[in-house]
C-alpha positions as CSV (number, residue, x, y, z in Angstrom):
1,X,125.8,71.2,282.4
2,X,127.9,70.5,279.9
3,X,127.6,68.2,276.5
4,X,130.0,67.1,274.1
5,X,128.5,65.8,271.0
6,X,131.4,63.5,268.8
7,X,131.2,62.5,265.4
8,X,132.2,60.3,262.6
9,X,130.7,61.4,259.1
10,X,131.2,60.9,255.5
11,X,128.9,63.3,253.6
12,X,127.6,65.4,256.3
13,X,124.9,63.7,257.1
14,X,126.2,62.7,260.5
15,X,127.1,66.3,261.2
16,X,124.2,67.5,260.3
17,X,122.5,64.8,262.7
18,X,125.1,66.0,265.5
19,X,124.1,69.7,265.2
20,X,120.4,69.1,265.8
21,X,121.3,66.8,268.7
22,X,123.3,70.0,269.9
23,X,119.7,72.2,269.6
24,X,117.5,70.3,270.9
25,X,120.5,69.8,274.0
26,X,120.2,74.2,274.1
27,X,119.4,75.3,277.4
28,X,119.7,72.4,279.2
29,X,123.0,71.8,278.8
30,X,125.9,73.7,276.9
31,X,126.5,71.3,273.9
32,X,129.7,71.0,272.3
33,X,129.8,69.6,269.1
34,X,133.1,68.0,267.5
35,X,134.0,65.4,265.1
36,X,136.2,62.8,265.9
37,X,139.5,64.0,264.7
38,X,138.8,66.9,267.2
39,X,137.9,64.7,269.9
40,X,141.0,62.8,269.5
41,X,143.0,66.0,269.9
42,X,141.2,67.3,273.7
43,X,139.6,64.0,275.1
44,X,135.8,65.4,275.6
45,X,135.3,63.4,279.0
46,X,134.9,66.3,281.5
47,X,131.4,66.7,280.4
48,X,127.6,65.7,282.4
49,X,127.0,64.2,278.6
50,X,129.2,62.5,275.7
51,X,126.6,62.0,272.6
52,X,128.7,59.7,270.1
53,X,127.9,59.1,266.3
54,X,128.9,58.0,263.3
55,X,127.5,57.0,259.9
56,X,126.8,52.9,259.3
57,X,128.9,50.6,256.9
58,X,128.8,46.6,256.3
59,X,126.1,46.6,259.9
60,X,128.1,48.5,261.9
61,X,131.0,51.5,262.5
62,X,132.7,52.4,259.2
63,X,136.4,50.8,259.1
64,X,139.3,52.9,257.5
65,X,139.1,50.5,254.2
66,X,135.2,51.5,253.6
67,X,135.5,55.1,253.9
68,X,138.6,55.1,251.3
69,X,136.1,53.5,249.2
70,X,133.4,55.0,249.2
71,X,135.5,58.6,249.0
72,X,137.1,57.5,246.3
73,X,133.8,56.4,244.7
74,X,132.1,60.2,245.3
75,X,135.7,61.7,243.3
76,X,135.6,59.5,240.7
77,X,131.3,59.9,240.3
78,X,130.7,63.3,240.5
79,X,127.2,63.0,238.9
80,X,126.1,61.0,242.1
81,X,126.7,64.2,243.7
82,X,128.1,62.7,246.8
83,X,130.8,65.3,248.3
84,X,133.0,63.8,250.9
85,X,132.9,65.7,254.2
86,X,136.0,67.9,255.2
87,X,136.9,65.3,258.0
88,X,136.5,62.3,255.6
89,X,138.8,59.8,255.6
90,X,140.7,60.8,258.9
91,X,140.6,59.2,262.2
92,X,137.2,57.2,262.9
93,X,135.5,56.5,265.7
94,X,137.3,52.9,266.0
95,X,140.4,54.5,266.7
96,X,139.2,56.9,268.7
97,X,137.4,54.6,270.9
98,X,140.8,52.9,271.4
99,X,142.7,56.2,272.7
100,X,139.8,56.9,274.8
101,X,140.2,56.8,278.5
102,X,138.2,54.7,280.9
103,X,135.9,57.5,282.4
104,X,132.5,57.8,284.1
105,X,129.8,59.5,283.5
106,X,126.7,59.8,281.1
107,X,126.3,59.1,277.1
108,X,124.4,58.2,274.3
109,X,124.6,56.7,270.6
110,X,123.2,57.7,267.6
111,X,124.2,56.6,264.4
112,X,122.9,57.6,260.4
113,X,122.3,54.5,258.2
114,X,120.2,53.4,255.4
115,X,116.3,53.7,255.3
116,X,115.1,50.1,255.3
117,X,115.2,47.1,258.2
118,X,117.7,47.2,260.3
119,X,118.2,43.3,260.2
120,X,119.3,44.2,256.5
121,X,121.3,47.9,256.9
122,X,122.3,47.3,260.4
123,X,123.5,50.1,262.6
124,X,126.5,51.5,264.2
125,X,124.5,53.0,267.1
126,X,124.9,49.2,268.8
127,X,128.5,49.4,268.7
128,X,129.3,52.5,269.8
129,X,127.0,52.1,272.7
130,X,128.9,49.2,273.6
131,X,132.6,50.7,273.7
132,X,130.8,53.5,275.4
133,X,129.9,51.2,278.2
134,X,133.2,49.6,277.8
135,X,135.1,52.7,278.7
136,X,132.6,53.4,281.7
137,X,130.1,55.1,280.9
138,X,126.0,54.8,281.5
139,X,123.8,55.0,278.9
140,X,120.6,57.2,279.3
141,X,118.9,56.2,276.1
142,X,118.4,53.5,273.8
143,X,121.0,53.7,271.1
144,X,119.1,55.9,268.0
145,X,119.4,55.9,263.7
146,X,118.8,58.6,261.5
147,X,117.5,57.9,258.4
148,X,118.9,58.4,254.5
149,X,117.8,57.2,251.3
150,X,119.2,55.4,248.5
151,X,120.8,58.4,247.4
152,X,122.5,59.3,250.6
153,X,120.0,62.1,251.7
154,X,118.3,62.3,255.3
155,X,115.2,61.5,254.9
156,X,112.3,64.3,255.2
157,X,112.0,65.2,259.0
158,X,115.2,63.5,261.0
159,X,116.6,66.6,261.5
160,X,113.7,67.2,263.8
161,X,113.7,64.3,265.4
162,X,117.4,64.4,266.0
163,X,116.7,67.9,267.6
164,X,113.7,65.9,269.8
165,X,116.1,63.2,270.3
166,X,118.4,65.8,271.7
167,X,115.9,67.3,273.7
168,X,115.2,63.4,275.0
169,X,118.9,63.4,276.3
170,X,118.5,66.6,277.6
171,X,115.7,66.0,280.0
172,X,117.1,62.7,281.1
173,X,120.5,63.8,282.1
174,X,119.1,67.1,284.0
175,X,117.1,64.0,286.0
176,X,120.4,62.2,287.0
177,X,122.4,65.0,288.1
């Protein structure tokens, strides 16, 4: 089997997330992971899997506006010590979602936000599940967040339970096919 995991992230910590989906996915399936400019470039659909993510902003997926913002922000306060990812600031997942191709298969949403209730930080998880089942595809799991602090930093432990998460996925989609 074969799983392509696509993300959206600002300071890494939505990479980071999308790699330890990508373990715990290790011999169960052969995970693939990507970020979203490199999705956009070979459409990941002719996969058993597509894991989606991306980082929250304003309750949901980042628009173009926030990220120029908040990159800005990190150049001009280096003492926050905030380093924009390589892939910041390119395409998001919004625009990707809209070149997307109606498909079939399998998925799942994850999304890194804000320690604190969700009625308050919100998450993107929601909405990318949703224009994942917009463009055809079945969800096997309930949309997931992984945690940062104030300060941007994933909190103690949610790289493990991204790799569990991953693990998760893995076992549910080796039940489907």
């Amino acid at each position: 089997m074969k799983a392509a995991i696509v993300y959206e992230s600002l300071y890494g910590n939505t990479h980071a997330i999308a790699n330890a989906i990508a373990q715990g996915l290790e011999g169960i399936a052969e995970p693939h992971v990507m970020s979203v400019e490199e999705a956009g470039q070979a459409q990941p659909t002719a996969t058993d899997l597509l894991v989606v993510g991306g980082p929250t902003h304003i309750h949901g997926m980042s628009r173009k506006p926030m990220w120029e913002l908040a990159v800005k922000d990190a150049l001009e306060h280096p003492e926050k010590g905030l380093v924009p990812a390589a892939t910041a600031g390119g395409p998001g997942l919004r625009a990707w979602f809209e070149s997307l191709d109606k498909t079939t298969g399998k998925a799942a949403a994850f999304d890194t936000r804000l320690e604190g209730n969700e009625l308050l930080t919100g998450h993107a998880s929601k909405g990318i599940a949703k224009r994942l089942r917009q463009h055809g595809l079945e969800l096997i799991a309930e949309p997931a967040s992984f945690l940062v602090d104030a300060t941007n930093q994933l909190l103690p432990g949610e790289l493990d339970r991204a790799r569990e998460w991953g693990k998760t996925l893995g076992t549910a989609i080796s039940a489907t096919t």
